[in-house]
Each structure stands twice: as structure tokens, then as C-alpha cells.
Backbone as XML, in Angstrom:
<?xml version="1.0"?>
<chain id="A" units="angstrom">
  <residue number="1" name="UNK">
    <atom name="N" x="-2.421" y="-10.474" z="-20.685"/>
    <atom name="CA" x="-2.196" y="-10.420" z="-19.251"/>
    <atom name="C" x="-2.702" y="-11.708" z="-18.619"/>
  </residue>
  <residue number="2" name="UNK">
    <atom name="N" x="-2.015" y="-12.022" z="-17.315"/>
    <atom name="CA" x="-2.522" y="-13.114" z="-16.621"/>
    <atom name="C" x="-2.271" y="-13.082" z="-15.388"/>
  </residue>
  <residue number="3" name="UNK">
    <atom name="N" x="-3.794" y="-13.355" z="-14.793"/>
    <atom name="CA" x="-3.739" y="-13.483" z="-13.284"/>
    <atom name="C" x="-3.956" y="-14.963" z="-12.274"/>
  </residue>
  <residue number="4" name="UNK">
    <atom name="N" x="-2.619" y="-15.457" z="-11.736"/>
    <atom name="CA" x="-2.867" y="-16.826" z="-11.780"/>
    <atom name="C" x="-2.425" y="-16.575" z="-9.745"/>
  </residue>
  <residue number="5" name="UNK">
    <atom name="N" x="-3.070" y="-17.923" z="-9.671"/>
    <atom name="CA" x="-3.054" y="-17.987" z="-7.946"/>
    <atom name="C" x="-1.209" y="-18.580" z="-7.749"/>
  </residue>
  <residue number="6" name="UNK">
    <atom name="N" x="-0.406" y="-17.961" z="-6.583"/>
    <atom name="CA" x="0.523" y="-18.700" z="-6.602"/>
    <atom name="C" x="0.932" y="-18.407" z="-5.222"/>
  </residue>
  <residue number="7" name="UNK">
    <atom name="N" x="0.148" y="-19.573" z="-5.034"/>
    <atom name="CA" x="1.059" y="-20.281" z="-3.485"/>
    <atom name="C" x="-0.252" y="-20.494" z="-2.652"/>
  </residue>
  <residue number="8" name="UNK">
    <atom name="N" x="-0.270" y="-20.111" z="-1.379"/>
    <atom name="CA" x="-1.306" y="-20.225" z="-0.435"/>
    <atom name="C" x="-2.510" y="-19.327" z="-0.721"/>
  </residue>
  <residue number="9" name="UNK">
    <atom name="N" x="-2.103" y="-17.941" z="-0.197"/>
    <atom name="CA" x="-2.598" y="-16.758" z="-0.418"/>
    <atom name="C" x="-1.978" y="-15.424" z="-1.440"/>
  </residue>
  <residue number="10" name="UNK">
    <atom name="N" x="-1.226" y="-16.085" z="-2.360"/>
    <atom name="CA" x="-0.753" y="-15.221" z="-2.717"/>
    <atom name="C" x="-1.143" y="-15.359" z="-4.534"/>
  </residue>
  <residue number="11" name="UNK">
    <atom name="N" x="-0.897" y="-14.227" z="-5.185"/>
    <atom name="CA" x="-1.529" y="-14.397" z="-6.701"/>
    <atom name="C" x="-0.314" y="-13.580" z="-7.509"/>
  </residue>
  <residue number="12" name="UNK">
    <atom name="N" x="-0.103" y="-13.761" z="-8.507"/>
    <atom name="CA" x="0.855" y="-13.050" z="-9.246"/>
    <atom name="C" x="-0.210" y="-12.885" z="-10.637"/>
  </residue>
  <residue number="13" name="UNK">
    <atom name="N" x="-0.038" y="-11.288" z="-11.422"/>
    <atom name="CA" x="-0.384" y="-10.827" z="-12.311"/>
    <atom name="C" x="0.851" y="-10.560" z="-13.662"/>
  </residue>
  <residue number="14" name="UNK">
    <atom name="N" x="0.835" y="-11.443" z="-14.360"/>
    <atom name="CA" x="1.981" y="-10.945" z="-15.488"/>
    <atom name="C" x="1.451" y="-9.687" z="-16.621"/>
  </residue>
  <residue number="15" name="UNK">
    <atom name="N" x="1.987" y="-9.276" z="-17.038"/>
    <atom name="CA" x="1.356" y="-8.042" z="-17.774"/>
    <atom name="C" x="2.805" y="-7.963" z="-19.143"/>
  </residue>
  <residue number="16" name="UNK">
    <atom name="N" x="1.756" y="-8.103" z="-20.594"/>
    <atom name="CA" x="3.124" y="-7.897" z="-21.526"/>
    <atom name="C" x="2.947" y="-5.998" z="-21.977"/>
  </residue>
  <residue number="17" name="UNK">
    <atom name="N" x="1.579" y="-5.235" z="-21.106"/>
    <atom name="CA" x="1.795" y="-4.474" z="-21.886"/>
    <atom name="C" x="3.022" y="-3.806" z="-21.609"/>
  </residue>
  <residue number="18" name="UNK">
    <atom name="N" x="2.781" y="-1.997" z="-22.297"/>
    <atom name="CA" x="3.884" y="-1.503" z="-22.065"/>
    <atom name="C" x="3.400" y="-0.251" z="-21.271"/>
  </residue>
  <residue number="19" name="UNK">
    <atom name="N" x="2.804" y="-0.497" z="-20.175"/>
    <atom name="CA" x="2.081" y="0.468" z="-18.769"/>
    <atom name="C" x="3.504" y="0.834" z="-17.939"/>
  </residue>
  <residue number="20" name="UNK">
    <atom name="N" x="3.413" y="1.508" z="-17.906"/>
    <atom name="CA" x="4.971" y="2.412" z="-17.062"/>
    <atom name="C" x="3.955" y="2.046" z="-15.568"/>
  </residue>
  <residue number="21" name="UNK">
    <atom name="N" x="5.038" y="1.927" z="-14.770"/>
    <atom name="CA" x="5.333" y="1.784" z="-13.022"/>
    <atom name="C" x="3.718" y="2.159" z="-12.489"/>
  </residue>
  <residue number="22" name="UNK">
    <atom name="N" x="3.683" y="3.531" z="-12.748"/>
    <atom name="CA" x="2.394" y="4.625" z="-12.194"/>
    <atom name="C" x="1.366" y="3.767" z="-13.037"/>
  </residue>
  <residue number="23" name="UNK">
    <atom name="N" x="1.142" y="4.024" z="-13.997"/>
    <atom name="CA" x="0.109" y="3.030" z="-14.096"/>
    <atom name="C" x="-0.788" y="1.490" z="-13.876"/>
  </residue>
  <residue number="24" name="UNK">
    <atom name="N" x="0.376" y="0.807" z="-13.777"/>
    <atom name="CA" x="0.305" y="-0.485" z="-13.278"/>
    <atom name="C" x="-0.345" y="-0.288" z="-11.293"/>
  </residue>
  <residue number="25" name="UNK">
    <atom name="N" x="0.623" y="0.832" z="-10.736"/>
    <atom name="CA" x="0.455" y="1.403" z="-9.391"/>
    <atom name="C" x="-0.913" y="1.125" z="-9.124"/>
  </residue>
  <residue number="26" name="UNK">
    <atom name="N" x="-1.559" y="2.131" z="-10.034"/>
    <atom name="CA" x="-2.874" y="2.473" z="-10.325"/>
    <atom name="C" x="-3.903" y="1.785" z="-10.348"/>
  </residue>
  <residue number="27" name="UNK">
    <atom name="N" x="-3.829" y="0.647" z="-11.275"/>
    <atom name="CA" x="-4.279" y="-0.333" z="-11.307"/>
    <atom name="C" x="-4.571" y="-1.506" z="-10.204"/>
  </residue>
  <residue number="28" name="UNK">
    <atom name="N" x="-3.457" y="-1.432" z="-9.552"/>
    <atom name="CA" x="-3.443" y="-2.541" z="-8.414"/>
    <atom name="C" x="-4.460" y="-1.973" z="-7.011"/>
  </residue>
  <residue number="29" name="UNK">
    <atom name="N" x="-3.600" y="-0.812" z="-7.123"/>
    <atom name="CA" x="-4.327" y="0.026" z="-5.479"/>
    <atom name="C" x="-5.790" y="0.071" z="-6.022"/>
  </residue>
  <residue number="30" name="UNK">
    <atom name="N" x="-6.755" y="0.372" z="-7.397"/>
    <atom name="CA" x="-7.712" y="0.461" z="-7.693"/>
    <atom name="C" x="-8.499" y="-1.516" z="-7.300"/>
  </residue>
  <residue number="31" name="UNK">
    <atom name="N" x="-7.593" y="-2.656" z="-7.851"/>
    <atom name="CA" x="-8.263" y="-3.676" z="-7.311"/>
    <atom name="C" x="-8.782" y="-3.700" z="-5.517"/>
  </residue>
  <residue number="32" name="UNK">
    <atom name="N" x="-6.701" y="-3.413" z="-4.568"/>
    <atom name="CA" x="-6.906" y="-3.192" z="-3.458"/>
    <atom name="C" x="-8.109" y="-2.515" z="-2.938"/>
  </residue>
  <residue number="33" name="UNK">
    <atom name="N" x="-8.430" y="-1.382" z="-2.988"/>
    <atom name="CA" x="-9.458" y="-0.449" z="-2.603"/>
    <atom name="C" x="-11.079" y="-1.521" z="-2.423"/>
  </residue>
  <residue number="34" name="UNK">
    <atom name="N" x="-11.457" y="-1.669" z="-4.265"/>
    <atom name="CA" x="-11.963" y="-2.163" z="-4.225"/>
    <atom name="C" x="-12.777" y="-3.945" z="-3.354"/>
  </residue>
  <residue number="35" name="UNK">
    <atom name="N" x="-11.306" y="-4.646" z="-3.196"/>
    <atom name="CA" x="-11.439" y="-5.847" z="-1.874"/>
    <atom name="C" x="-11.574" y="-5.256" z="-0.515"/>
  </residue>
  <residue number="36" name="UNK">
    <atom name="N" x="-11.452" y="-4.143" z="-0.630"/>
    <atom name="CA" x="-11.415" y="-3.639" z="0.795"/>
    <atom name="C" x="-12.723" y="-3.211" z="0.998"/>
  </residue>
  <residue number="37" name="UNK">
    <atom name="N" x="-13.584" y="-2.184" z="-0.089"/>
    <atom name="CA" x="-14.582" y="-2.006" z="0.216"/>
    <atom name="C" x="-16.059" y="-3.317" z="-0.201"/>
  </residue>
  <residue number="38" name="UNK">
    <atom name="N" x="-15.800" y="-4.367" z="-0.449"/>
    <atom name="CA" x="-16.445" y="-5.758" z="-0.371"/>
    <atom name="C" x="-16.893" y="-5.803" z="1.353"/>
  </residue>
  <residue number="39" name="UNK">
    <atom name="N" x="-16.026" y="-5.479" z="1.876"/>
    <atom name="CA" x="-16.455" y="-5.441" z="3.546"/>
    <atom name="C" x="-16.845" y="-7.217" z="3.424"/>
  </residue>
  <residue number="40" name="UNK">
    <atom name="N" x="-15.749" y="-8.214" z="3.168"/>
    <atom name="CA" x="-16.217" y="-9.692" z="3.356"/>
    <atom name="C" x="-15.163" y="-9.850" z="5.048"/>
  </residue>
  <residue number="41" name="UNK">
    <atom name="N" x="-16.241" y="-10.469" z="6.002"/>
    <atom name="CA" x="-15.970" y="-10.153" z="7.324"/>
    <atom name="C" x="-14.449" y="-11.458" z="7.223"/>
  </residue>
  <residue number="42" name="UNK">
    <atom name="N" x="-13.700" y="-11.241" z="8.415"/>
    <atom name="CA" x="-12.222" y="-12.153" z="8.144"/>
    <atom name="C" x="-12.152" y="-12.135" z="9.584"/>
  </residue>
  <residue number="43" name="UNK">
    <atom name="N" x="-12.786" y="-13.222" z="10.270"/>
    <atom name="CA" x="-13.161" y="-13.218" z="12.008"/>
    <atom name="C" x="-11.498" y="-13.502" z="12.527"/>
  </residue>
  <residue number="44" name="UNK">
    <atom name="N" x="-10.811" y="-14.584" z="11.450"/>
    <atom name="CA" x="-9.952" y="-15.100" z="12.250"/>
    <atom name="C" x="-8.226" y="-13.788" z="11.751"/>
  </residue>
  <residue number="45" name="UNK">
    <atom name="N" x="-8.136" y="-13.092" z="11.496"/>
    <atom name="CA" x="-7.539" y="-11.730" z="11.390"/>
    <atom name="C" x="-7.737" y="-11.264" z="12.817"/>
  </residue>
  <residue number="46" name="UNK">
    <atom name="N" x="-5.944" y="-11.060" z="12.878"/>
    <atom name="CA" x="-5.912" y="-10.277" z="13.977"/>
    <atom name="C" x="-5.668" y="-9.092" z="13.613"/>
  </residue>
  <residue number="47" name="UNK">
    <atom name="N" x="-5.515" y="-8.580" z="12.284"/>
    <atom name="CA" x="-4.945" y="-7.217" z="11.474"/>
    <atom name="C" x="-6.446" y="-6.235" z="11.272"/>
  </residue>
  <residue number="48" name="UNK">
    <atom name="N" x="-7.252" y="-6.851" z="10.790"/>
    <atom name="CA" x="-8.490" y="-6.468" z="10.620"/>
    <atom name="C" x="-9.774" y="-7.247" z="10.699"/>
  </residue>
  <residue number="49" name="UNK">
    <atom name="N" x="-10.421" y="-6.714" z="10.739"/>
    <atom name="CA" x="-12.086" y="-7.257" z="10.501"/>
    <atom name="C" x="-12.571" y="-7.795" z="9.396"/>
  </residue>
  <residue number="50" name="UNK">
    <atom name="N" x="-11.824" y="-6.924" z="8.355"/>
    <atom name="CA" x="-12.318" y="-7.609" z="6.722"/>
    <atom name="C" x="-11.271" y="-7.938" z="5.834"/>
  </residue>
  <residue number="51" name="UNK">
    <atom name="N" x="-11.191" y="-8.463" z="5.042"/>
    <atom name="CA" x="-10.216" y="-9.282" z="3.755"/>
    <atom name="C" x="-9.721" y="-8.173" z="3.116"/>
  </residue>
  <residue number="52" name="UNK">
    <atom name="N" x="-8.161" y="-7.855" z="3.325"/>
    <atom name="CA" x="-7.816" y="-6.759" z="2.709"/>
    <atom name="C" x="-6.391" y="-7.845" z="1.916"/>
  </residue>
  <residue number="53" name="UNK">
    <atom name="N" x="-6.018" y="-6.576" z="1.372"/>
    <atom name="CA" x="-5.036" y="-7.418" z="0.306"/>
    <atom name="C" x="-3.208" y="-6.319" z="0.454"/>
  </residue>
  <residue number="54" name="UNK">
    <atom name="N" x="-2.646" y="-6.979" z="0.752"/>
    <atom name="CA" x="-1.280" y="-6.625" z="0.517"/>
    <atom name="C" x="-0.799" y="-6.654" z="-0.665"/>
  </residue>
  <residue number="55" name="UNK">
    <atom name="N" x="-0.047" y="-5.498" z="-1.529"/>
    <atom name="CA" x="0.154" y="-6.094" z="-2.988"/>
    <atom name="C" x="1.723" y="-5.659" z="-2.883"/>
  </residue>
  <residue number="56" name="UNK">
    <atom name="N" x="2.329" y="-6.298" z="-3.924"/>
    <atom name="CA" x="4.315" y="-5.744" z="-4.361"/>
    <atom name="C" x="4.329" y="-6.140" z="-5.579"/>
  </residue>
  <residue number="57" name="UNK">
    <atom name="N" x="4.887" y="-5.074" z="-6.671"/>
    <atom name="CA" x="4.681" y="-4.534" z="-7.588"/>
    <atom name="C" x="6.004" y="-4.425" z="-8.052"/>
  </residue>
  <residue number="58" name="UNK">
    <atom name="N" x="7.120" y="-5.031" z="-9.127"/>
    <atom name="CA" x="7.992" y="-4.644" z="-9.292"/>
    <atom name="C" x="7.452" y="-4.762" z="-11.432"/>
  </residue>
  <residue number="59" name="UNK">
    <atom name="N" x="8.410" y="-3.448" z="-11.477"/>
    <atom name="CA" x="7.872" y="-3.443" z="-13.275"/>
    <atom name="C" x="9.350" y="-3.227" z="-13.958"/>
  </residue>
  <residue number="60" name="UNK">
    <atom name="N" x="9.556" y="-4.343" z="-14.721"/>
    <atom name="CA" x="11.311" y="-4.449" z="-15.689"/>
    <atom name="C" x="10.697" y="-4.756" z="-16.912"/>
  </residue>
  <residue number="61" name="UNK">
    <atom name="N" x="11.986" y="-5.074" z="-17.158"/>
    <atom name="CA" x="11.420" y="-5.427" z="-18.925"/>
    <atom name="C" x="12.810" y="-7.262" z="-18.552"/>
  </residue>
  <residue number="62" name="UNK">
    <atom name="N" x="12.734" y="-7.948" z="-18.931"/>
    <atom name="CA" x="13.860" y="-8.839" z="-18.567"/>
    <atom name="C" x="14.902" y="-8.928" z="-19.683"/>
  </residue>
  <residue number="63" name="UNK">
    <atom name="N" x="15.985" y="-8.912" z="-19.397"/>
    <atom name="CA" x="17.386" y="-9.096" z="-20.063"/>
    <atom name="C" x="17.506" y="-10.178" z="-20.700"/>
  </residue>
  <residue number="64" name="UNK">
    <atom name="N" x="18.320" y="-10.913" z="-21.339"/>
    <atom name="CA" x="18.768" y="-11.970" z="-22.201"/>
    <atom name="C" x="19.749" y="-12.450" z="-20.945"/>
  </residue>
  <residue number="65" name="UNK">
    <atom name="N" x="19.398" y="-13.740" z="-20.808"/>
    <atom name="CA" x="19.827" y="-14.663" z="-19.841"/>
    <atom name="C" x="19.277" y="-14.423" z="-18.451"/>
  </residue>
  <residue number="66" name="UNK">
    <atom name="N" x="18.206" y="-13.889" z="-18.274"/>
    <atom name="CA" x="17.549" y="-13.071" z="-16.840"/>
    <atom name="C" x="16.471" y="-14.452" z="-16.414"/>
  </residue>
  <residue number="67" name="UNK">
    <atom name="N" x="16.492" y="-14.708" z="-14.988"/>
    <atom name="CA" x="16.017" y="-15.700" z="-14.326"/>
    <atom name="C" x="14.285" y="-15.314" z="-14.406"/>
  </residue>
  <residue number="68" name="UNK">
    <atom name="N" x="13.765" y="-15.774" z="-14.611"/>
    <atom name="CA" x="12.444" y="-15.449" z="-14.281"/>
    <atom name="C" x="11.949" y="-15.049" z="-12.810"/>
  </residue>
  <residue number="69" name="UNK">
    <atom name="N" x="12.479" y="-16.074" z="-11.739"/>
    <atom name="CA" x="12.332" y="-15.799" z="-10.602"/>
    <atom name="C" x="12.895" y="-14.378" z="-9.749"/>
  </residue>
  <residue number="70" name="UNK">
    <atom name="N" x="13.554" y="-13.620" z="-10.805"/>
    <atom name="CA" x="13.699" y="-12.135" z="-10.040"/>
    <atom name="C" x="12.882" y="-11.559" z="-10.371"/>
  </residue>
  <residue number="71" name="UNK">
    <atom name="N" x="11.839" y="-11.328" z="-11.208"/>
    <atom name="CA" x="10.622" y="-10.913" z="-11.106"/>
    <atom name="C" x="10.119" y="-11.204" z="-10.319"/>
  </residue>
  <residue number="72" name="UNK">
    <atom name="N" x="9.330" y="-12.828" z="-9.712"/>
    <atom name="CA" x="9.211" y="-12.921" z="-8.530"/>
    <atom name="C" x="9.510" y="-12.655" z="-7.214"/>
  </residue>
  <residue number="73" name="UNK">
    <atom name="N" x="10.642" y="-12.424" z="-7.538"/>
    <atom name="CA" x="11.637" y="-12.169" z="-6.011"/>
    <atom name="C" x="11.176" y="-11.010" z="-5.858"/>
  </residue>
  <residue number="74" name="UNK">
    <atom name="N" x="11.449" y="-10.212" z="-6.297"/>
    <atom name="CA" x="11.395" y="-8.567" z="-6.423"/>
    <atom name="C" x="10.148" y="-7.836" z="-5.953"/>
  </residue>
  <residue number="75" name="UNK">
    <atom name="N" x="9.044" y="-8.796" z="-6.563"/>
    <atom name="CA" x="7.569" y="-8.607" z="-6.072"/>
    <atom name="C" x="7.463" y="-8.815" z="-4.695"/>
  </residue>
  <residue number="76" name="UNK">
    <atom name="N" x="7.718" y="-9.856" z="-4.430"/>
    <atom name="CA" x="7.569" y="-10.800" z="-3.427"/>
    <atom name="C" x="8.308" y="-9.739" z="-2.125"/>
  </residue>
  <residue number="77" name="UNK">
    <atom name="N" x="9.063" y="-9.107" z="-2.191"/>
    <atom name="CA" x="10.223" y="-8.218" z="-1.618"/>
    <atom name="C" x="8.820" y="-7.136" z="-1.298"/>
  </residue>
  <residue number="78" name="UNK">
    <atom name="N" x="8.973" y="-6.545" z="-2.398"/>
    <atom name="CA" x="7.709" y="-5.559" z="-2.088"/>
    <atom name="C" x="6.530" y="-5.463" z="-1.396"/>
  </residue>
  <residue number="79" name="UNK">
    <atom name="N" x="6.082" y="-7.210" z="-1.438"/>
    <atom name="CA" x="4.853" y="-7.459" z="-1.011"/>
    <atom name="C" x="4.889" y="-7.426" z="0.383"/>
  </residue>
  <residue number="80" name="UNK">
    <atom name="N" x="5.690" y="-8.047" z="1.013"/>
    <atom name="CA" x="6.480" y="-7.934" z="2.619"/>
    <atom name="C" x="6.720" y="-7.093" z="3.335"/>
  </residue>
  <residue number="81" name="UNK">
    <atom name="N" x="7.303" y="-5.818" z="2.067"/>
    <atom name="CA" x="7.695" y="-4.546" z="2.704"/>
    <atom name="C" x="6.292" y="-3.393" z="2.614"/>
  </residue>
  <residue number="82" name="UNK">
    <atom name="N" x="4.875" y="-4.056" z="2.066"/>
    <atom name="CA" x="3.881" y="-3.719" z="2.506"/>
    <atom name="C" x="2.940" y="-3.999" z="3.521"/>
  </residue>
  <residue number="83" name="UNK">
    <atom name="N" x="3.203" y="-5.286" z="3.678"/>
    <atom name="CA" x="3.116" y="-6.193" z="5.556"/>
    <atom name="C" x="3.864" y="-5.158" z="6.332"/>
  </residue>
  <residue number="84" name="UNK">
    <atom name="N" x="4.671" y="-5.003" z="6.142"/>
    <atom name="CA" x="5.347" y="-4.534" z="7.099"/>
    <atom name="C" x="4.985" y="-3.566" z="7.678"/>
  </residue>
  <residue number="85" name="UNK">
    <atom name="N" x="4.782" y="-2.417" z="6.348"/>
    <atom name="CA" x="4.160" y="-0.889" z="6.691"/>
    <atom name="C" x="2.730" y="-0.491" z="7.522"/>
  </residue>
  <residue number="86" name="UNK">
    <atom name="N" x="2.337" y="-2.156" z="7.363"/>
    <atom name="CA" x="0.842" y="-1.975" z="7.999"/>
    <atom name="C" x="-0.591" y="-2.748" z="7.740"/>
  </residue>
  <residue number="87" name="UNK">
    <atom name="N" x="-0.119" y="-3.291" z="6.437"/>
    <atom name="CA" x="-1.002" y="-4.073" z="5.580"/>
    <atom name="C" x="-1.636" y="-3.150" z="4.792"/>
  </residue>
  <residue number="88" name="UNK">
    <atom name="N" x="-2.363" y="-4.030" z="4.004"/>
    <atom name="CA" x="-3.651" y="-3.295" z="3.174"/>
    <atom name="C" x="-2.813" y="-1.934" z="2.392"/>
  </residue>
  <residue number="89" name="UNK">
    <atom name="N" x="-2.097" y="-2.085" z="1.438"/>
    <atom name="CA" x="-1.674" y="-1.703" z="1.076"/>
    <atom name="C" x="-0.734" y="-1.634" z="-0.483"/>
  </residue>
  <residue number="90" name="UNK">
    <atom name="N" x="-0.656" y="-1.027" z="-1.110"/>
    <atom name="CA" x="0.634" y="-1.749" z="-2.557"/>
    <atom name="C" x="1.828" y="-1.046" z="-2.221"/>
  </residue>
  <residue number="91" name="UNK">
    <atom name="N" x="2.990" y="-1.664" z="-2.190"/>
    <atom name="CA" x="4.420" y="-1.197" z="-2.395"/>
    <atom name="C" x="4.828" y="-1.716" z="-3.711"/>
  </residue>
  <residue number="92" name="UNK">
    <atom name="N" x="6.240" y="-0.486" z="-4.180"/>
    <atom name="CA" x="6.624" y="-0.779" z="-5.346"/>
    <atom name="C" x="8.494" y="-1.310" z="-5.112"/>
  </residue>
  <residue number="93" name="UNK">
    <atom name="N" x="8.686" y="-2.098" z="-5.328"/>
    <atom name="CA" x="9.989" y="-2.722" z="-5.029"/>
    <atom name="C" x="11.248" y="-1.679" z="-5.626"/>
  </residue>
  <residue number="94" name="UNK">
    <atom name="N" x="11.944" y="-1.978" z="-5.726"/>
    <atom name="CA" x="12.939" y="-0.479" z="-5.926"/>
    <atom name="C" x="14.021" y="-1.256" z="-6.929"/>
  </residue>
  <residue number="95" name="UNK">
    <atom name="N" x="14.029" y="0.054" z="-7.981"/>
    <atom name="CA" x="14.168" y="-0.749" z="-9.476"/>
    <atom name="C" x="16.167" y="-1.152" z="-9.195"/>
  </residue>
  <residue number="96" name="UNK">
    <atom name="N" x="16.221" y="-2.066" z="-9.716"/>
    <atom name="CA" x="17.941" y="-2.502" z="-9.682"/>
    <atom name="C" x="18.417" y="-2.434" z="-11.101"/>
  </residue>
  <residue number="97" name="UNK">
    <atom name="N" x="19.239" y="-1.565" z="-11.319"/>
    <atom name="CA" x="20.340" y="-1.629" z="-12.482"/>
    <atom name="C" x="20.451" y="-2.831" z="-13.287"/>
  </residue>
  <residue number="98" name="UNK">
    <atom name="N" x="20.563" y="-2.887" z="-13.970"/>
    <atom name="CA" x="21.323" y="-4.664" z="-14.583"/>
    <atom name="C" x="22.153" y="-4.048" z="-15.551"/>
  </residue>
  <residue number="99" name="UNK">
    <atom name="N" x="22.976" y="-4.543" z="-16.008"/>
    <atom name="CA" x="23.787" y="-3.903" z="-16.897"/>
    <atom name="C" x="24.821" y="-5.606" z="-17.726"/>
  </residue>
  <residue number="100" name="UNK">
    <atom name="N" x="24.277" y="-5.805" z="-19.153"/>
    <atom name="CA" x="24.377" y="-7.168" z="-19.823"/>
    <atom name="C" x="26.247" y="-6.791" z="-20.094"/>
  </residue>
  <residue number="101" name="UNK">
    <atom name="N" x="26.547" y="-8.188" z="-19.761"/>
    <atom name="CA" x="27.692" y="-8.108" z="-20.359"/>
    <atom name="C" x="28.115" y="-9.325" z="-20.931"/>
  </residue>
</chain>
């Protein structure tokens, strides 16, 4: 597994195991929780008082000829559509068909 910083504020976690959706879920909201209860004060937040974490979570396996960046995308989708809901939060991106031809 690897957890690498990517971009400003944002971090991506690759994972080769083979953890189904719910578990991975699990895992993340268990980091979330945890940054949340750190109580590290975040003055300039207009969302909250303390450093909370938005997460998006998409789990595939990738195809033969599959872009890497739709993994990203997909996350990234999720992560937004947990901004959205309110912050401080994990969403799971919503799985898409692929079908090789």
C-alpha cells in the first residue's frame, strides 16, 4: 500500500490488497474520525474550527488498456461529492461498468 501527498491538500492511498468496498470504507472513515478527534484548531476555516478531512473512495480492479487517471477521476468525483454533502466526511464514488472489447 501507499500513501502519497497529491496536489495541494489532497493525498491519494493506492491499495493492491484484495479489501472489498466496505472495508476499505472502514478504514478511511476510521483515519477521518480519528483527524477529527486530534481537535488541531484551523482558525482560518470557515467550515469548522478544527482540521477535518473530506475523503472519495472509488475501489476497481483496472482493465487491460485502462487509464490510470480514472481511478483518480473517480476518487476525486467522490471526494467533491463529500464537500458537497457537508464536509468531514467519506463518499464512495459509484461503480461504472466497463465491459473489454
Amino acid at each position: 500500500d501507499i500513501s502519497a501527498r497529491y496536489g495541494g491538500e489532497e493525498f491519494v492511498v493506492l491499495s493492491a490488497s484484495d479489501s472489498d468496498e466496505a472495508t476499505f470504507l472502514t478504514h478511511v472513515e476510521a483515519v477521518r474520525s480519528k483527524i477529527e478527534r486530534l481537535a488541531i484548531p484551523h482558525k482560518k476555516s470557515k467550515s469548522s474550527t478544527v482540521v477535518t478531512v473530506s475523503a472519495g473512495i472509488y475501489v476497481g480492479v483496472p482493465m487491460r488498456g485502462m487509464a490510470p487517471s480514472f481511478f483518480t477521476k473517480e476518487a476525486d468525483r467522490a471526494m467533491y461529492q463529500a464537500k458537497h454533502q457537508g464536509r468531514n466526511r467519506v463518499a464512495v464514488a459509484s461503480h461504472v461498468r466497463m465491459v473489454s472489447g
